[in-house]
PASEBA-1860 file (N, C-alpha, C; in nm, 3 decimals):
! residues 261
1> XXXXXXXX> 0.085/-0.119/0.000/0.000/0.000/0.000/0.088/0.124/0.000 ~ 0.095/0.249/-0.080/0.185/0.346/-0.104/0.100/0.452/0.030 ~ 0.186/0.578/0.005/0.147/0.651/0.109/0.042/0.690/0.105 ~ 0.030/0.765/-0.005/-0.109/0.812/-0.032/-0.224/0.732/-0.008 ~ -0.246/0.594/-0.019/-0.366/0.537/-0.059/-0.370/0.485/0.137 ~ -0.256/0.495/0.203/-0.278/0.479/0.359/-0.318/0.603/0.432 ~ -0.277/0.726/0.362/-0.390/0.810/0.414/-0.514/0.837/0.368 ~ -0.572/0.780/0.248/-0.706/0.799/0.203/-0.771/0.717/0.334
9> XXXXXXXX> -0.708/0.609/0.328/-0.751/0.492/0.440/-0.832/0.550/0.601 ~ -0.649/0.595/0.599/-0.716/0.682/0.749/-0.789/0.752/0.782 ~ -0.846/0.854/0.635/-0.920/0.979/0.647/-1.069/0.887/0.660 ~ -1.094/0.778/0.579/-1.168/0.728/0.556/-1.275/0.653/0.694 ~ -1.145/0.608/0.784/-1.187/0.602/0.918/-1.221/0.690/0.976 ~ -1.155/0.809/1.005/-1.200/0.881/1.059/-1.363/0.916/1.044 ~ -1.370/0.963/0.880/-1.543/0.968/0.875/-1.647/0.835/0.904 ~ -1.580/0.700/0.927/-1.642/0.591/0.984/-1.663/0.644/1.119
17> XXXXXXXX> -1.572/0.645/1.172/-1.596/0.701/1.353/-1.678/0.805/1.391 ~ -1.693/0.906/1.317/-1.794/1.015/1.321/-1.920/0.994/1.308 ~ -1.930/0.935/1.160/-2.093/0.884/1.137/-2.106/0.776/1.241 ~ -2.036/0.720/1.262/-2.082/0.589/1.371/-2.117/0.670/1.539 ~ -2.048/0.770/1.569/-2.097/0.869/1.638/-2.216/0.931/1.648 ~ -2.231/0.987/1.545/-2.340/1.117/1.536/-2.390/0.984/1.527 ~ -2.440/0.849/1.463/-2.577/0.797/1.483/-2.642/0.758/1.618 ~ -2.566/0.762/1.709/-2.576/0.754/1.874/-2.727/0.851/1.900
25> XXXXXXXX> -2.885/0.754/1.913/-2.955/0.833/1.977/-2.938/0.855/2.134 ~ -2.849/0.933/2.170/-2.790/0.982/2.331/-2.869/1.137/2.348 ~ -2.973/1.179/2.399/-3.000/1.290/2.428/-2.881/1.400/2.427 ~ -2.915/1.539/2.385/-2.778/1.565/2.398/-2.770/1.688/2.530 ~ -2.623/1.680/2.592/-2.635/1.776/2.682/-2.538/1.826/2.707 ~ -2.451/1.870/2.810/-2.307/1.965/2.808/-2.213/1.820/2.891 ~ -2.098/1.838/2.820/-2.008/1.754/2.864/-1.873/1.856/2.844 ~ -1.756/1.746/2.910/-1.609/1.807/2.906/-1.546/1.834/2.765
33> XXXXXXXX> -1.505/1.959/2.742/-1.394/1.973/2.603/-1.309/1.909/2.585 ~ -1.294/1.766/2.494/-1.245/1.699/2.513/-1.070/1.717/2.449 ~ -1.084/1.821/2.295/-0.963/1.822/2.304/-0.860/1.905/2.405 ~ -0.748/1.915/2.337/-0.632/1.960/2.391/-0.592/1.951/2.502 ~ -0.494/2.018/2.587/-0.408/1.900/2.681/-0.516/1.783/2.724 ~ -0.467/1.657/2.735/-0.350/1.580/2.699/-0.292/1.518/2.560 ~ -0.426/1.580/2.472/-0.410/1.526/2.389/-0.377/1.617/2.225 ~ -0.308/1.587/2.111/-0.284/1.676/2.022/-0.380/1.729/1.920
41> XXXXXXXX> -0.497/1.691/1.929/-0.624/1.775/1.874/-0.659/1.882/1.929 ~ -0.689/1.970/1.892/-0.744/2.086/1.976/-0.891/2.098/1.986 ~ -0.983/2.199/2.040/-1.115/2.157/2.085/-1.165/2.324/2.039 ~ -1.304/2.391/2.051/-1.324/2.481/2.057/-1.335/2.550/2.188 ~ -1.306/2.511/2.308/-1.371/2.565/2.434/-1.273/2.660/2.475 ~ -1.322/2.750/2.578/-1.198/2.871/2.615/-1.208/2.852/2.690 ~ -1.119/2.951/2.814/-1.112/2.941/2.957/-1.277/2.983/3.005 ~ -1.294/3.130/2.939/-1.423/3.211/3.006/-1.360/3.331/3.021
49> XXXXXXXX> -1.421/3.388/3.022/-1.381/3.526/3.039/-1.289/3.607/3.186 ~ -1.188/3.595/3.133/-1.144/3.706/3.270/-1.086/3.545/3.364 ~ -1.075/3.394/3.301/-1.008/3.328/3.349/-0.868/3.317/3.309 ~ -0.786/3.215/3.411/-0.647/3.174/3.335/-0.636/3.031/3.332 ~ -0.604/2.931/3.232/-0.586/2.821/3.224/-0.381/2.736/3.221 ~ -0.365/2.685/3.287/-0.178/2.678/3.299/-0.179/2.542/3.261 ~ -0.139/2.489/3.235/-0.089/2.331/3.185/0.052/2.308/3.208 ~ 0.153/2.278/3.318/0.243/2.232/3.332/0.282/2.111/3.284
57> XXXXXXXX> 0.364/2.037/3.223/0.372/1.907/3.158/0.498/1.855/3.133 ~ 0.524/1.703/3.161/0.630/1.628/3.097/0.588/1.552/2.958 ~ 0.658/1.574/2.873/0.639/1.510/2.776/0.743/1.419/2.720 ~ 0.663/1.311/2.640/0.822/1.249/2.587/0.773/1.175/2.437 ~ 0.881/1.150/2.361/0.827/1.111/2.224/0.956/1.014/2.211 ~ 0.956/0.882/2.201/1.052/0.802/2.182/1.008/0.753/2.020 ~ 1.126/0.723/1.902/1.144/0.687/1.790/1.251/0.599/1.753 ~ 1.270/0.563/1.627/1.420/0.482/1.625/1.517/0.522/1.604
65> XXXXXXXX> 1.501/0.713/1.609/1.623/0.760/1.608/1.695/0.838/1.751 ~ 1.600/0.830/1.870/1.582/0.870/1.977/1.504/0.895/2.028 ~ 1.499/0.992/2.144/1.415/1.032/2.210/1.381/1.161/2.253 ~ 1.313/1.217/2.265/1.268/1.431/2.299/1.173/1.384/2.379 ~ 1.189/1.510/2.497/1.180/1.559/2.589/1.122/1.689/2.624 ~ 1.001/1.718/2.650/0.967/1.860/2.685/0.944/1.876/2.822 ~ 1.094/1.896/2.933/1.028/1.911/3.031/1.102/2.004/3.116 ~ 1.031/2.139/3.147/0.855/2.101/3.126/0.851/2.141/3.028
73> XXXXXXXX> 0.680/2.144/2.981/0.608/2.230/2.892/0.543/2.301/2.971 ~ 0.526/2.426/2.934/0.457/2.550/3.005/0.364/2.580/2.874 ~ 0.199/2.582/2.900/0.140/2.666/2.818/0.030/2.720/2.874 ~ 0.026/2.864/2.919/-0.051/2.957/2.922/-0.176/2.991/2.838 ~ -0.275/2.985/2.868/-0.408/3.055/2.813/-0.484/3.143/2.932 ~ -0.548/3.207/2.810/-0.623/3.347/2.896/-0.750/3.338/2.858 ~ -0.880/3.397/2.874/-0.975/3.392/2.782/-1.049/3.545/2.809 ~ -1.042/3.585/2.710/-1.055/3.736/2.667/-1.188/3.749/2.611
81> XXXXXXXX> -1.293/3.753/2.696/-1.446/3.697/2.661/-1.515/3.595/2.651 ~ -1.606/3.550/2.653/-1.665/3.437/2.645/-1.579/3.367/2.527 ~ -1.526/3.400/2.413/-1.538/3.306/2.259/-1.368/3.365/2.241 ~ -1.310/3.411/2.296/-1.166/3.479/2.247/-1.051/3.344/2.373 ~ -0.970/3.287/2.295/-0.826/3.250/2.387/-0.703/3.289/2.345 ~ -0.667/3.312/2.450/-0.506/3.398/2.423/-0.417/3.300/2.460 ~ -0.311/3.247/2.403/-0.228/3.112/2.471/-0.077/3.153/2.417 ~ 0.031/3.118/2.533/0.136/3.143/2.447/0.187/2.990/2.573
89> XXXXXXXX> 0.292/2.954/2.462/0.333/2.810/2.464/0.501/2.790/2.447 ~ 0.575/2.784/2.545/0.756/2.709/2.536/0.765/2.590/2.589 ~ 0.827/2.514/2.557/0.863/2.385/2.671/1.053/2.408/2.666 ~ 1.117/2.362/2.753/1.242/2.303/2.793/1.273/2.172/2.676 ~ 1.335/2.184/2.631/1.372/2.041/2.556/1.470/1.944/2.574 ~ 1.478/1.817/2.591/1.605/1.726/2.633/1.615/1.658/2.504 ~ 1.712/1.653/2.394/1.690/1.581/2.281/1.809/1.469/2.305 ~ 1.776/1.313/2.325/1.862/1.210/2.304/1.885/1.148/2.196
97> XXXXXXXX> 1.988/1.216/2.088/1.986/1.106/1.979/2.056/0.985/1.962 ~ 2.034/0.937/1.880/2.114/0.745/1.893/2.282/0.835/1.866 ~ 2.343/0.778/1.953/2.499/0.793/1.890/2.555/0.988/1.929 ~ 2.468/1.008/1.988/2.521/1.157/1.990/2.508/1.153/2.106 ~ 2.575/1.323/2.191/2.590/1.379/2.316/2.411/1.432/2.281 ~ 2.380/1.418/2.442/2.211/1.486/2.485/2.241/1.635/2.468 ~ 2.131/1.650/2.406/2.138/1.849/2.373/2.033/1.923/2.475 ~ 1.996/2.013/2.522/1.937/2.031/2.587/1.916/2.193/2.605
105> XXXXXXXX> 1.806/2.301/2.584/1.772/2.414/2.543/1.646/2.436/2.524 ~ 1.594/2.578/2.506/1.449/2.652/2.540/1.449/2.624/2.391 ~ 1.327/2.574/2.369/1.227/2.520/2.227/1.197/2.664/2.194 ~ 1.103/2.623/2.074/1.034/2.745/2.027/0.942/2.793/2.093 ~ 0.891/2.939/2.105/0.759/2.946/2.187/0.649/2.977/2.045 ~ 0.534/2.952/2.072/0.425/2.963/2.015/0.283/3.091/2.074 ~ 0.274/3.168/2.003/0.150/3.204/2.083/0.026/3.184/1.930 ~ -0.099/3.202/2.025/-0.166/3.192/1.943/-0.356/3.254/1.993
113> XXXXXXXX> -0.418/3.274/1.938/-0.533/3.325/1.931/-0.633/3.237/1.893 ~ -0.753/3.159/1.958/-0.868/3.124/1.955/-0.988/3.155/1.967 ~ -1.082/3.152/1.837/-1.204/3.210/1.832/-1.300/3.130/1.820 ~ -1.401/3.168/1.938/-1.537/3.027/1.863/-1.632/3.119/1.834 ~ -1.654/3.072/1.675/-1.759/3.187/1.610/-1.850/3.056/1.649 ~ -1.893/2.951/1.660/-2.036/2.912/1.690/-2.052/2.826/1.828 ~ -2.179/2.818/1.866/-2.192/2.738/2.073/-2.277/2.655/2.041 ~ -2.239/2.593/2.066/-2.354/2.412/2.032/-2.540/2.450/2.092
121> XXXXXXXX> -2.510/2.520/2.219/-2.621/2.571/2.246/-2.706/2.682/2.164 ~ -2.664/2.751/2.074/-2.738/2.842/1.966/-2.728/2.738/1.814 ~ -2.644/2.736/1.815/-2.604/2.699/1.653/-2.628/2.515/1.660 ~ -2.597/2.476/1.785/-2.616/2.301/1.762/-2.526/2.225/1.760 ~ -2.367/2.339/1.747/-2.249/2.274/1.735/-2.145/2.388/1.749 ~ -2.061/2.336/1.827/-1.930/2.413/1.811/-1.828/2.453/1.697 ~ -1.803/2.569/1.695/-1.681/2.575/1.581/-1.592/2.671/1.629 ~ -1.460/2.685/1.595/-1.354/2.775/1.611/-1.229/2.747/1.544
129> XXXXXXXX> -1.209/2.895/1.514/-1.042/2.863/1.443/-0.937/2.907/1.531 ~ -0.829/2.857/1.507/-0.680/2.879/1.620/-0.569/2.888/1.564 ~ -0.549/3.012/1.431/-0.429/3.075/1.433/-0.357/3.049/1.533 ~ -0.163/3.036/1.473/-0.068/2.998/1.576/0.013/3.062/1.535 ~ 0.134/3.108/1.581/0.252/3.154/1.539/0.359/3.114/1.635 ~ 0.425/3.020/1.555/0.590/2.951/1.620/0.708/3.023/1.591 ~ 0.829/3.061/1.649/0.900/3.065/1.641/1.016/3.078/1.744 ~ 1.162/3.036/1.665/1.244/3.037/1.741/1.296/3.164/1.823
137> XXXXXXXX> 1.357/3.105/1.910/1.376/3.174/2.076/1.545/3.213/2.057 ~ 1.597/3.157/2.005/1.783/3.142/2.015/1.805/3.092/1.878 ~ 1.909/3.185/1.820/2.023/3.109/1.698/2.066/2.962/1.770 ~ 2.081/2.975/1.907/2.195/2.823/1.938/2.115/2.696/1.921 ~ 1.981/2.720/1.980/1.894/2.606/1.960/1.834/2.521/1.823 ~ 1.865/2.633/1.676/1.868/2.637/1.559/1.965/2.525/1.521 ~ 2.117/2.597/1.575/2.229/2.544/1.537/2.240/2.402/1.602 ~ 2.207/2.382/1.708/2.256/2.240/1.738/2.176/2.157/1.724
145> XXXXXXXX> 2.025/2.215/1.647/1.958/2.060/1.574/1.860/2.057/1.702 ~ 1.844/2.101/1.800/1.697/2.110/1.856/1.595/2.102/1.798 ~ 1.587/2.227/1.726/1.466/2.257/1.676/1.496/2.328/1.476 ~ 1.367/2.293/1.431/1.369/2.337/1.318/1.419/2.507/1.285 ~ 1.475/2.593/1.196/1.525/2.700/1.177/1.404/2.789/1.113 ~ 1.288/2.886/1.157/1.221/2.902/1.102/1.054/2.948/1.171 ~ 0.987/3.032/1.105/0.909/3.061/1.200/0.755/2.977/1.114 ~ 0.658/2.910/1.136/0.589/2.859/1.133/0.418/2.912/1.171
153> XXXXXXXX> 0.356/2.914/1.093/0.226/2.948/1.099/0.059/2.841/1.105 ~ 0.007/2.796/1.191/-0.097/2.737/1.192/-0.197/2.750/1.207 ~ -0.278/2.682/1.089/-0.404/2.764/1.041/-0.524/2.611/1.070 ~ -0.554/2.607/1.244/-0.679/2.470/1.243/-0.778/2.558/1.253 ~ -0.879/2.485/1.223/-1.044/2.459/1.293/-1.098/2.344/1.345 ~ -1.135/2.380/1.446/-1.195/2.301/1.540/-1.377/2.313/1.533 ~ -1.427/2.169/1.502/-1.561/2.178/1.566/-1.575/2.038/1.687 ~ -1.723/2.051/1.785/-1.747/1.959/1.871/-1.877/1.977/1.861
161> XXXXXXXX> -1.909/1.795/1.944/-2.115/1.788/1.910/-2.086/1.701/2.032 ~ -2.185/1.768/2.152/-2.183/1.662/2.244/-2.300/1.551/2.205 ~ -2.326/1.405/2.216/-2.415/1.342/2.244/-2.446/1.266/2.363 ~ -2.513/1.320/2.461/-2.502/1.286/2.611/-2.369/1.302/2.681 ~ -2.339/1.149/2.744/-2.183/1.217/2.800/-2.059/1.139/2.699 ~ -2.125/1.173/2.572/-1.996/1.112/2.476/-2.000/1.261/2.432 ~ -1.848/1.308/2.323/-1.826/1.449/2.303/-1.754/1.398/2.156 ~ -1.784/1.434/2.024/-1.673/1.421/1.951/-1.617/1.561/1.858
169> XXXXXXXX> -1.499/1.557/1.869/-1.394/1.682/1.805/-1.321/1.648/1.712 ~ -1.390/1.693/1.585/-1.259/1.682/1.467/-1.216/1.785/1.495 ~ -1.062/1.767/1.427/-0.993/1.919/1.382/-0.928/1.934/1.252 ~ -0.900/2.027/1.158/-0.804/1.984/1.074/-0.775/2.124/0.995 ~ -0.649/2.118/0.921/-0.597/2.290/0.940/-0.428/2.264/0.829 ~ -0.368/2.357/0.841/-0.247/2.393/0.748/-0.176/2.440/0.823 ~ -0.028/2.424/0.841/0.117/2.471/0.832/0.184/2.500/0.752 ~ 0.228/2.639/0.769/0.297/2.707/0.691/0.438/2.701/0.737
177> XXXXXXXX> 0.493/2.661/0.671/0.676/2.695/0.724/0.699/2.736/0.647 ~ 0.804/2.819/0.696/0.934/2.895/0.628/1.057/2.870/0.486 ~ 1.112/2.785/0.612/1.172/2.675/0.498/1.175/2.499/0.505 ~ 1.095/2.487/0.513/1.004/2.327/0.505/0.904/2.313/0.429 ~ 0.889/2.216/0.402/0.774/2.143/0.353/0.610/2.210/0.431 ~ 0.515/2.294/0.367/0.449/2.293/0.436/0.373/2.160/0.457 ~ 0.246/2.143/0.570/0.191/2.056/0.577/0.029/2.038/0.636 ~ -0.009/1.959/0.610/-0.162/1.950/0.651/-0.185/1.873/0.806
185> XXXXXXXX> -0.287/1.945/0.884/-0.305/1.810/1.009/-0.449/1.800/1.012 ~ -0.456/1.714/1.082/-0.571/1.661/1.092/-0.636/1.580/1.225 ~ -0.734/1.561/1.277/-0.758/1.476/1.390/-0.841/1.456/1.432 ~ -0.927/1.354/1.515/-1.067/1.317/1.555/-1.022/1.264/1.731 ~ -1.097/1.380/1.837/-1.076/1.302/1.949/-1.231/1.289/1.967 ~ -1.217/1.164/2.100/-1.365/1.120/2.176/-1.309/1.185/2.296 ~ -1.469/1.181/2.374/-1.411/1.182/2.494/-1.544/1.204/2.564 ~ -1.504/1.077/2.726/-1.634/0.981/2.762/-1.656/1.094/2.883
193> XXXXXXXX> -1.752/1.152/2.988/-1.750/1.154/3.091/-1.784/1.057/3.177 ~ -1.716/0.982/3.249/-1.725/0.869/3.321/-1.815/0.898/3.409 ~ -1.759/0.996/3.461/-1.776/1.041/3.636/-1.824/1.202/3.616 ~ -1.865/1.315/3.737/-1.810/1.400/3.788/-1.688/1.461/3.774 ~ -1.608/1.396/3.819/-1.438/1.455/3.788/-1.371/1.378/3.676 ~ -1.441/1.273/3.617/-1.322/1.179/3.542/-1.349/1.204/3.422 ~ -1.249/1.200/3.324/-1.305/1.207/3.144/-1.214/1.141/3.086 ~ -1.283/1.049/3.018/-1.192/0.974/2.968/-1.179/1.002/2.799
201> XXXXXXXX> -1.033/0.969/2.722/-1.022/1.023/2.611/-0.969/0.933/2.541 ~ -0.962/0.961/2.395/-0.909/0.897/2.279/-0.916/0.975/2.159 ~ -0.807/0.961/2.069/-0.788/1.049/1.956/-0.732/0.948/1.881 ~ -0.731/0.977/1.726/-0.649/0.955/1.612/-0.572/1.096/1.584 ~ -0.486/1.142/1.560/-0.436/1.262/1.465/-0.313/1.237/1.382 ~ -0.299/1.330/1.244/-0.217/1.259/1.181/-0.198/1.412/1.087 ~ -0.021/1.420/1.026/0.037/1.494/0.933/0.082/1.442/0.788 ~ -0.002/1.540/0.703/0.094/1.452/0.549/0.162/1.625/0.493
209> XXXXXXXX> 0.243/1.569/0.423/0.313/1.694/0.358/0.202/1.738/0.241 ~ 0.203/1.857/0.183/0.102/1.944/0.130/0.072/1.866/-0.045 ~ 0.187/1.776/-0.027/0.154/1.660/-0.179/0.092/1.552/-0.139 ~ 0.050/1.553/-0.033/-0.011/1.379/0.047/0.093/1.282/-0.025 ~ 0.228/1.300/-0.019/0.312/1.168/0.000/0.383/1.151/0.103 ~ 0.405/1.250/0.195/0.455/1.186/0.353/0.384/1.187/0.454 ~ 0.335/1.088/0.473/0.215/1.097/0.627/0.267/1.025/0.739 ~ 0.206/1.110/0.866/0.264/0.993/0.976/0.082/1.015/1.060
217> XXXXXXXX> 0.055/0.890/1.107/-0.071/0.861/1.146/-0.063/0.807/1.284 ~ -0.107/0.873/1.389/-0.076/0.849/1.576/-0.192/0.806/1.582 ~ -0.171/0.731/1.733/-0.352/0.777/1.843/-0.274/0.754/1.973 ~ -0.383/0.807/2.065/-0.324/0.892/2.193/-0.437/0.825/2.246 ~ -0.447/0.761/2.382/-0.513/0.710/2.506/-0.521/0.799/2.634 ~ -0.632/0.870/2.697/-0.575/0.924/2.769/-0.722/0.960/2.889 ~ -0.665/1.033/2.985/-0.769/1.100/3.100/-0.738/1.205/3.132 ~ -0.869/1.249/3.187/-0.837/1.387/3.294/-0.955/1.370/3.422
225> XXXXXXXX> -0.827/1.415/3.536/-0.916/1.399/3.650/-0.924/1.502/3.737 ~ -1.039/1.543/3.748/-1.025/1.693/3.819/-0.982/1.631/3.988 ~ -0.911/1.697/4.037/-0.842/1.639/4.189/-0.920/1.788/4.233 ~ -0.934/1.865/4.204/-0.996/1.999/4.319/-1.104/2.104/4.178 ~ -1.150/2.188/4.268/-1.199/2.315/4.130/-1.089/2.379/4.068 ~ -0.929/2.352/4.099/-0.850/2.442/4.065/-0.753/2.327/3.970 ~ -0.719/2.226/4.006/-0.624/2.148/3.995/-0.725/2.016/3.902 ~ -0.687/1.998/3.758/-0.690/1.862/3.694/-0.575/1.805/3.656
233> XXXXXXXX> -0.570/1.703/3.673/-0.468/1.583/3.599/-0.451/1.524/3.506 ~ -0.373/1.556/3.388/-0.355/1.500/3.286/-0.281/1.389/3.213 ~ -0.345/1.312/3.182/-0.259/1.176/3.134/-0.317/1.118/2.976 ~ -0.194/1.111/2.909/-0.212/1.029/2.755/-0.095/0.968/2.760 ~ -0.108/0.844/2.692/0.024/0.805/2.595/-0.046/0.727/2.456 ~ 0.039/0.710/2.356/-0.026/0.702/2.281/0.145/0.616/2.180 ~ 0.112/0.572/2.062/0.214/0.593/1.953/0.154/0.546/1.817 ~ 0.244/0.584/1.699/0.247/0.539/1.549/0.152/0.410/1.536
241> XXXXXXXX> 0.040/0.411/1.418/-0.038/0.263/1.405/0.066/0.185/1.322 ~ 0.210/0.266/1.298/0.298/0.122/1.230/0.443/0.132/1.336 ~ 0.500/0.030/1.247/0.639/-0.029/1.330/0.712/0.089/1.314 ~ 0.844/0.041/1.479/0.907/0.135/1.490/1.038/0.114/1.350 ~ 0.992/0.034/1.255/1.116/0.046/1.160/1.051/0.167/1.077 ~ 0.936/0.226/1.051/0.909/0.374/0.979/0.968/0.454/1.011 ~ 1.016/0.461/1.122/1.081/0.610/1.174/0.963/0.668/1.251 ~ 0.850/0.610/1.287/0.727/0.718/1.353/0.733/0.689/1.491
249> XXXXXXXX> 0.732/0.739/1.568/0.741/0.737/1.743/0.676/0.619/1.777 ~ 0.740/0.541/1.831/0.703/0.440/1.904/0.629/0.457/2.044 ~ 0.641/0.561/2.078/0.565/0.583/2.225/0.585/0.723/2.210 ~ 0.437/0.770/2.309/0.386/0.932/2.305/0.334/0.860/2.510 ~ 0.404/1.028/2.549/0.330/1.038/2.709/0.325/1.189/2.698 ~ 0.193/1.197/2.788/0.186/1.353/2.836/0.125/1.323/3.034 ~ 0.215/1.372/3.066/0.154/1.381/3.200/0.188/1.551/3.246 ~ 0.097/1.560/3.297/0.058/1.731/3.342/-0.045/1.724/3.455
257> XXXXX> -0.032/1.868/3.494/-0.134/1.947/3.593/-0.178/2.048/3.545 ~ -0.307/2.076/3.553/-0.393/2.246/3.468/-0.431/2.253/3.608 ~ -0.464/2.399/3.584/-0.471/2.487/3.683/-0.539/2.570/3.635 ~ -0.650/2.609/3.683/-0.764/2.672/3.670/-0.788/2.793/3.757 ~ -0.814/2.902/3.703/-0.863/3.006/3.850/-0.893/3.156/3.744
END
C-alpha cells in the first residue's frame, strides 16, 4: 500500500468514527472539552472570560532515532471573553539522539489566538479557528539541531457535538513553514464523561506533507481527572499505528497538571 492510498484509508476512518458517532440516539447535553491538553487535537472551548488556564507538563516522544523531551512544557491561556483565547506556549527540551551527546535548550515558543464563532447551544455545534505563530527563541537552539530554523504558521479549525456524555472533536488545518515542507493536520478526538471529575479520552491525529506523499498517522489514550476546582490531571500516551522500523514514534506520554482560576 503506497502513502497516499494509507492516508485515504485513514481519512476514511476517521469519517467511519464520526458517522458511527453522530448515529448515537444519546439525548444531547453539556459535557467536558475533550480536546487539547493531553491530547494533540485541539477543541473549541476557552477558559471564560477574565479566566487563566496553565498546563504544566512532561512530555516524551521516543522513535528509532531517539528520544525528545519537553520538560517542562509550560502553556498559558487566557480567555478574553466568552469566545476569544489567548495562549502562548515554550517547553524546555532534552533531545537524546542514537549515537550523539544529549542536547538540551528553550524550544520554540508559540502564541496563538482562539475564536469560537459558533456554541452548540445556539447553533447546535461548536466551531472555532486557532491561528498559531511559532517561532524560534535562540540562533543556538537552531544550530545544534533542537529545533527546526524558522518561523511557522498554523491555520486549524476546530468543531465539537456533544451526544449525552460522549463528546466528539474533529480538527483539521495547514502549516505554513518557512523553509520546510508545508503541511496539513488533521484529527478526531472522543471523549467519555465517566464520572463528575473523570473524562476519559481517545484520539487519532495525523500529518501529510502538502503533496499527500509523507504521512505519519498516531492515536493517543488518555484521561483527565479533576483532583480539586483548581487542579486537573492530565494523562495520555499514545504511539504510530505502524512499526518502529518507519521512523514514527514508538511511544507518546503527556503527563501534566492544569490549573484553573
Amino acid at each position: 500500500m503506497t502513502k497516499s492510498s494509507r492516508l485515504v484509508a485513514s481519512l476514511k476512518f476517521l469519517i467511519c468514527l464520526m458517522c458511527l458517532a453522530g448515529s448515537m440516539l444519546v439525548a444531547s447535553q453539556p459535557a467536558y472539552g475533550q480536546g487539547g491538553p493531553p491530547l494533540i487535537t485541539d477543541d473549541p472551548a476557552t477558559p471564560g472570560d477574565g479566566n487563566w488556564e496553565i498546563n504544566l507538563a512532561f512530555t516524551a516522544e521516543k522513535r528509532r532515532t531517539g528520544r525528545e523531551y519537553e520538560s517542562p512544557l509550560l502553556d498559558i491561556n487566557y480567555g478574553l471573553g466568552e469566545h476569544i483565547q489567548l495562549k502562548y506556549e515554550v517547553p524546555w527540551l532534552v533531545l537524546d539522539e542514537r549515537g550523539q551527546r544529549t542536547k538540551t535548550g528553550l524550544g520554540n515558543s508559540t502564541f496563538g489566538v482562539k475564536w469560537r464563532f459558533f456554541d452548540e447551544d445556539r447553533h447546535g455545534i461548536d466551531m472555532s479557528v486557532y491561528p498559531q505563530f511559532e517561532f524560534n527563541n535562540s540562533d543556538s537552539a537552531t544550530d545544534r539541531g533542537l529545533v527546526d530554523r524558522g518561523v511557522e504558521f498554523v491555520l486549524p479549525f476546530q468543531i465539537e457535538k456533544s451526544f449525552g456524555p460522549i463528546s466528539l472533536n474533529p480538527e483539521f488545518g495547514y502549516v505554513f513553514k518557512e523553509y520546510n515542507n508545508n503541511e496539513w493536520i488533521y484529527g478526531l478526538a472522543i471523549g467519555y464523561e465517566a464520572s463528575s471529575n473523570l473524562e476519559l479520552l481517545a484520539e487519532i491525529s495525523g500529518t501529510t506533507d502538502q503533496d499527500f506523499e509523507d504521512d505519519e498517522l498516531l492515536f493517543n489514550l488518555g484521561a483527565r481527572c479533576e483532583l480539586s476546582e483548581t487542579h486537573t490531571l492530565l494523562l495520555s500516551a499514545g504511539r504510530s499505528f505502524r512499526s518502529a522500523a518507519s521512523g514514527e514514534p514508538e511511544f507518546l506520554l503527556y503527563v501534566g497538571i492544569q490549573f484553573n482560576f
